[in-house]
C-alpha positions as CSV (number, residue, x, y, z in Angstrom):
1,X,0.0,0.0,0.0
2,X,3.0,2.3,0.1
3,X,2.8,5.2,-2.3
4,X,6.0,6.5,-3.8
5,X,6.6,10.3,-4.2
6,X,7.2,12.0,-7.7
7,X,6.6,15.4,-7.8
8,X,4.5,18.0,-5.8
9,X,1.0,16.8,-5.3
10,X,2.2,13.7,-7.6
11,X,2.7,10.1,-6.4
12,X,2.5,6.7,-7.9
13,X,1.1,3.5,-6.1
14,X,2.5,0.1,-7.3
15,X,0.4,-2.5,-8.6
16,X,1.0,-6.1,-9.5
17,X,2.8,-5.4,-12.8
18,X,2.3,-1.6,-13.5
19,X,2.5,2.0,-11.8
20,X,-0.8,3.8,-11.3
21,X,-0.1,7.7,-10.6
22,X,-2.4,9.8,-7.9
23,X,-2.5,13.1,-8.3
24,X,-3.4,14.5,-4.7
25,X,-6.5,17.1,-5.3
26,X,-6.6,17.8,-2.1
27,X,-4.6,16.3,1.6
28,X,-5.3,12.5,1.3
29,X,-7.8,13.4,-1.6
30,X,-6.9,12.2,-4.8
31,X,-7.4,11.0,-8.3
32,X,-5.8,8.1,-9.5
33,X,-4.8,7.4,-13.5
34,X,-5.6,3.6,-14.5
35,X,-6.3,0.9,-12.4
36,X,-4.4,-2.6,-13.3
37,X,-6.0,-5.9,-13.3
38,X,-9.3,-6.9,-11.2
39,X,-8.0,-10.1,-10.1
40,X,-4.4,-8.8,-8.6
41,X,-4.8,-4.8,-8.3
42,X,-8.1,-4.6,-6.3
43,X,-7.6,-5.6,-2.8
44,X,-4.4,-3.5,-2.9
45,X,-6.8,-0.6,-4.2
46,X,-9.7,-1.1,-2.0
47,X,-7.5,-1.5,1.3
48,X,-5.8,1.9,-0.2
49,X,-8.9,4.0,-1.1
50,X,-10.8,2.1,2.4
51,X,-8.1,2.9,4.8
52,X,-5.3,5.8,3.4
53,X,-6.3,7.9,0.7
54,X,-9.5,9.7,-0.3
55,X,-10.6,8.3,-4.1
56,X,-12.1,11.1,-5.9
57,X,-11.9,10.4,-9.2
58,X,-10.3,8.1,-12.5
59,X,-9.0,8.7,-15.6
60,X,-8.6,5.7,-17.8
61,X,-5.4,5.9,-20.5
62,X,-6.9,2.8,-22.3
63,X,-9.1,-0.4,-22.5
64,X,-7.1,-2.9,-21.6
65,X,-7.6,-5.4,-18.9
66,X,-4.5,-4.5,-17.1
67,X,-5.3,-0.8,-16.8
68,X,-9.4,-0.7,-17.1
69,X,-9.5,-3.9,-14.9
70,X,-10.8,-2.0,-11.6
71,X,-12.3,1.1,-13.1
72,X,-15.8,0.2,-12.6
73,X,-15.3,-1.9,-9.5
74,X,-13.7,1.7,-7.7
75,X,-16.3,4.0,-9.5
76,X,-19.2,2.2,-7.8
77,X,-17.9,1.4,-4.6
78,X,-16.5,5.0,-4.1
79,X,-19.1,7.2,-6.2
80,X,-16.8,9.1,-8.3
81,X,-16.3,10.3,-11.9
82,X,-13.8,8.5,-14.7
83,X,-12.7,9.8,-17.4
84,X,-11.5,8.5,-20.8
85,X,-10.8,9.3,-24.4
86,X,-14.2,9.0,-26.3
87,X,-12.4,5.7,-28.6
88,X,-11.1,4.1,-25.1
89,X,-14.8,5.0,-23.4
90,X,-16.7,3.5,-26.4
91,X,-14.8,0.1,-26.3
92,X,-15.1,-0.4,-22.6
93,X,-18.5,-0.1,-22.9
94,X,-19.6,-3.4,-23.3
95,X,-18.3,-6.9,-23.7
96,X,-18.7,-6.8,-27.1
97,X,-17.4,-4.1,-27.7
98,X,-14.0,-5.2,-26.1
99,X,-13.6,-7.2,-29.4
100,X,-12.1,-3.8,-31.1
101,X,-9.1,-4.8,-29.1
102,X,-9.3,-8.4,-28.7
103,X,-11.0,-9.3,-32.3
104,X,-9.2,-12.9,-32.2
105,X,-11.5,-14.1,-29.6
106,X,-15.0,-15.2,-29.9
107,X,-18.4,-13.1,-29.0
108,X,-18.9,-15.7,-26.1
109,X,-15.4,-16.0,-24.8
110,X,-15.1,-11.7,-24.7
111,X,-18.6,-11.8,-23.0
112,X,-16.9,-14.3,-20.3
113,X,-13.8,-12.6,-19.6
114,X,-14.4,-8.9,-19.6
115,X,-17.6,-8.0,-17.7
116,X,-14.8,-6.5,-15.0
117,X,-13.6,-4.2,-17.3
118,X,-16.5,-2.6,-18.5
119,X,-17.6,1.0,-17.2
120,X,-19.0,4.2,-18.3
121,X,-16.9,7.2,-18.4
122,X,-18.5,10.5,-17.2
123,X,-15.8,12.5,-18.8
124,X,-15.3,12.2,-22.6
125,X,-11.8,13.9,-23.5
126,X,-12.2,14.3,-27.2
127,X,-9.8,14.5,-30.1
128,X,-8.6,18.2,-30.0
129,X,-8.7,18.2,-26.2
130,X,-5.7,19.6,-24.8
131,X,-7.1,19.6,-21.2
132,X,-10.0,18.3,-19.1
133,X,-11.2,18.9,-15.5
134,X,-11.5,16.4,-12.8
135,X,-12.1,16.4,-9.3
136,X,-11.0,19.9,-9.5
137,X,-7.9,19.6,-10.7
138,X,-6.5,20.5,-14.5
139,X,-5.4,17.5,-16.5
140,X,-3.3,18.2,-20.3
141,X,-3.9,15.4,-22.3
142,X,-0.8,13.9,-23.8
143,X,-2.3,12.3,-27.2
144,X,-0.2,9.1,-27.9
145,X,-2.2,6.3,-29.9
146,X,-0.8,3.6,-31.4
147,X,-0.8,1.6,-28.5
148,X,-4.2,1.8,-28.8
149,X,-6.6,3.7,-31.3
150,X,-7.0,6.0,-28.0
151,X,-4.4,5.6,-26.1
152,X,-3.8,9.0,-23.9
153,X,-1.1,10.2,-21.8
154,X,-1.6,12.7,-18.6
155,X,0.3,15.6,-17.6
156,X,-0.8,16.2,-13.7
157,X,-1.1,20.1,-12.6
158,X,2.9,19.4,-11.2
159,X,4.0,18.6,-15.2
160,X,4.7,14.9,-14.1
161,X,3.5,12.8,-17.6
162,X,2.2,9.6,-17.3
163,X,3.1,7.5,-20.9
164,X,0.9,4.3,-20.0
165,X,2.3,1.7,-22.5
166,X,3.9,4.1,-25.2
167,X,7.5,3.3,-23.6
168,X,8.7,0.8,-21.9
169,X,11.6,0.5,-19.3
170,X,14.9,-1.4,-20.0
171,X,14.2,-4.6,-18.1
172,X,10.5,-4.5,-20.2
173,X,12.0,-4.5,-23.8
174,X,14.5,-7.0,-22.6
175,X,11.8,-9.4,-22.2
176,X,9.4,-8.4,-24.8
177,X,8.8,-10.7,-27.1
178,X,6.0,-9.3,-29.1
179,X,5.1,-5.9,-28.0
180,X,1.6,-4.8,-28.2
181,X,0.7,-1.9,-30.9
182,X,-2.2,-1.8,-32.7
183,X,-0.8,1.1,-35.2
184,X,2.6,0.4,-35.4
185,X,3.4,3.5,-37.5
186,X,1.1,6.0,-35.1
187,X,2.9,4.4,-32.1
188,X,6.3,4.9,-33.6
189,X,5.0,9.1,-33.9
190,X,4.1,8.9,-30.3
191,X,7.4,7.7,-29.4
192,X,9.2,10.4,-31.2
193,X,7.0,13.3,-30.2
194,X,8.0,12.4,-26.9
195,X,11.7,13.2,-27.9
196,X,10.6,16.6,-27.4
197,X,8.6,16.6,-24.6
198,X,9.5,18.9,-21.4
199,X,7.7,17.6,-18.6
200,X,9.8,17.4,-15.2
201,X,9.2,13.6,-14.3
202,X,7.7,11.1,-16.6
203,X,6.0,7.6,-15.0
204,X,6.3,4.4,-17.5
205,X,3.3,2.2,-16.9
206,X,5.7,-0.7,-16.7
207,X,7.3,0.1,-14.5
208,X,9.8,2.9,-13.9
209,X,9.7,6.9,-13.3
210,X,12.3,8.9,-14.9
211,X,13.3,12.6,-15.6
212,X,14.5,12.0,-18.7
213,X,12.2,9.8,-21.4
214,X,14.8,10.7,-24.4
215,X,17.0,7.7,-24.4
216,X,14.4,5.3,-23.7
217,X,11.9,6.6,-25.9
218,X,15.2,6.4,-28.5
219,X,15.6,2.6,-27.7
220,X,11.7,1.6,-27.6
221,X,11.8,3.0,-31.4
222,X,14.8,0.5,-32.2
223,X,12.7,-1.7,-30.5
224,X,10.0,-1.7,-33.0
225,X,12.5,-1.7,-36.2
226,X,14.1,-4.9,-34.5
227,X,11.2,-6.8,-33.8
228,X,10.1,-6.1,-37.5
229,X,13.1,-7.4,-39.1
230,X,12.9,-10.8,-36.8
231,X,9.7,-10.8,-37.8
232,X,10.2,-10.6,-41.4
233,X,13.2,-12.9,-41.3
234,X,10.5,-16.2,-40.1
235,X,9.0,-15.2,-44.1
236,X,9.0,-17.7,-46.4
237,X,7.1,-16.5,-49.7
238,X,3.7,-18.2,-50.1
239,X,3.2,-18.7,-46.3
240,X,-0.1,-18.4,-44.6
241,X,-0.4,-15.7,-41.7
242,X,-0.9,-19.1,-39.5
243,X,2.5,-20.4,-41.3
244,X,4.1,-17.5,-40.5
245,X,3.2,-17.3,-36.8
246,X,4.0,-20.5,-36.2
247,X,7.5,-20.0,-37.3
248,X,7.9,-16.7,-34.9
249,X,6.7,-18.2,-32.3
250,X,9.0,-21.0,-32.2
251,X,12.3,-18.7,-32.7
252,X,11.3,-16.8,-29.7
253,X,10.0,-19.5,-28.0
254,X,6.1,-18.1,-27.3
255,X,4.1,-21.0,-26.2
256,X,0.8,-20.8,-24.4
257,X,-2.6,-22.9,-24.4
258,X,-4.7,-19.6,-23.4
259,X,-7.0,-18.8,-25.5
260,X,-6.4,-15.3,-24.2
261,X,-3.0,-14.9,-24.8
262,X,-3.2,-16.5,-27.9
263,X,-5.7,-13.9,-29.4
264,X,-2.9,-11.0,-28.2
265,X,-0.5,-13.1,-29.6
266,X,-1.8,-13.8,-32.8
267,X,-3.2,-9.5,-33.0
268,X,0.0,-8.2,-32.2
269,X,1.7,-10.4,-34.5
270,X,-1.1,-9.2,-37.2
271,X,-0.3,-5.4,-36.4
272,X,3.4,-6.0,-37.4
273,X,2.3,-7.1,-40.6
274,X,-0.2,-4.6,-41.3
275,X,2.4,-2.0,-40.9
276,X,5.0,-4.1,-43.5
277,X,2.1,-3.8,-46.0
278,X,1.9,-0.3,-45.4
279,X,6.1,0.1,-45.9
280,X,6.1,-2.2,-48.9
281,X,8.2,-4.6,-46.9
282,X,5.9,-7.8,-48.1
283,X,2.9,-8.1,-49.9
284,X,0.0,-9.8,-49.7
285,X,-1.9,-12.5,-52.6
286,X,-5.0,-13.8,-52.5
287,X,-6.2,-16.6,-54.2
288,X,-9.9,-17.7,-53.0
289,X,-10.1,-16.9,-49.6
290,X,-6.6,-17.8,-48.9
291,X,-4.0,-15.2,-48.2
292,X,-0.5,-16.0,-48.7
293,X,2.5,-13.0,-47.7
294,X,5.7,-12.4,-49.9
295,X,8.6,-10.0,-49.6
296,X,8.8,-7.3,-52.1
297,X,12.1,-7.1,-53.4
298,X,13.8,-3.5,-53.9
């Protein structure tokens, strides 16, 4: 339950795999930016917000399980307002609606596993929006999709961004074997625009804080470059996207029988190829309904 100072009014509380900033509105008053996973994050949360620290409102970078897992869970319990981009607040509407960022898995297994994650936002920050008000307290939005169609940073009132999942830490890209962008092009902007961002302190999702995001936001774009060209280096021409996959997998040794992880698997891997169509890496045949992947030659 410890909380870990950054800056000013601006601390960070440590979940089971990510950082969650609270900004304090007010002594022992405070709004808190994502909310990790339901299963692991909410007694932590619940013993925090019961017992410590005032909850008086949530702002939601983007719908995924590990950040939107407790969203709905702390807005009832506590009565207060959450905020989200209008793209990230659509998708966590529903269950089905989840499929927008899980589209490998079926309209019965997303209705199983995210009812948790679900909530309505009361305020929509909207593309444009430079800042929004919660809990009395200004918010800048920090636009960085890629990630996710919506995926939004936050500046606190003390100039301390928080990326979410638009960098990663050293020890994270170590072990990444498949990194999670859904626009690998607009993620790769986000990164650089934050070359030449000023803020004072920035907070990594997972799982660091640092005053300085230029080196790191240098090697998470390498990253992305790297993990292409391993990627495109498991291409045979005439493969299948299954064929293909298979082949990754096995060079970097991802192995699961989840049907969860799978679907991230097999969508991330998907994204990567997306964006080598769009470079004019490899391209894509069709003959029926099969589609086969070949590397254009310069």
């Amino acid at each position: 339950m410890a909380l870990q100072h950054v800056k000013g009014n601006t601390w960070v509380y440590e979940g089971s795999t990510a950082l969650m900033p609270l900004y304090m509105v007010k002594e022992n008053e405070a709004v808190i930016i994502d909310t990790g996973f339901a299963k692991t994050d909410r007694e932590g949360l619940t013993k925090l917000f019961d017992e410590a620290v005032t909850l008086r409102g949530i702002i939601c970078t983007h719908a995924h399980f590990d950040h939107s897992g407790n969203v709905r869970y702390l807005q009832e319990r506590y009565g207060v307002p959450v905020a989200a981009h209008i793209i990230e607040a659509g998708i966590a509407t529903n269950t089905e609606s989840y499929r927008a960022n899980y589209i490998g898995l079926t309209y019965g297994k997303t209705s199983e596993l995210f009812p948790e994650e679900c909530f309505t936002a009361d305020v929509l920050i909207r593309p444009g929006d430079t800042t929004f008000t919660l809990a009395g307290a200004e918010f800048t939005v920090l636009p960085l999709p890629g990630h996710s169609a919506g995926h939004t940073g936050i500046i606190t009132p003390d100039n301390v961004a928080y990326v979410g999942d638009t960098i990663l830490d050293e020890a994270e890209i170590s072990s990444a074997k498949l990194p999670t962008s859904m626009f690998v092009q607009r993620d790769l902007e986000s990164k650089a625009n934050l070359l030449h961002s000023t803020c004072d302190a920035y907070i990594l999702a997972h799982k660091s804080v640092v005053e300085n995001i230029v080196p790191l936001a240098e090697k998470n774009i390498a990253f992305l470059y790297q993990k292409r060209d391993e990627i495109l280096s498991c291409l045979t021409d005439g493969m299948t996207l299954a064929q293909w996959l298979d082949v990754f997998c096995q060079k970097v040794n991802i192995r699961t029988r989840s049907t969860l992880k799978f679907s991230i698997i097999e969508r991330n891997f998907s994204n990567f190829v997306a964006w080598m169509t769009d470079e004019h890496l490899i391209e894509e045949r069709r003959e029926y309904c099969a589609k086969t992947y070949y590397r254009v030659e310069n």
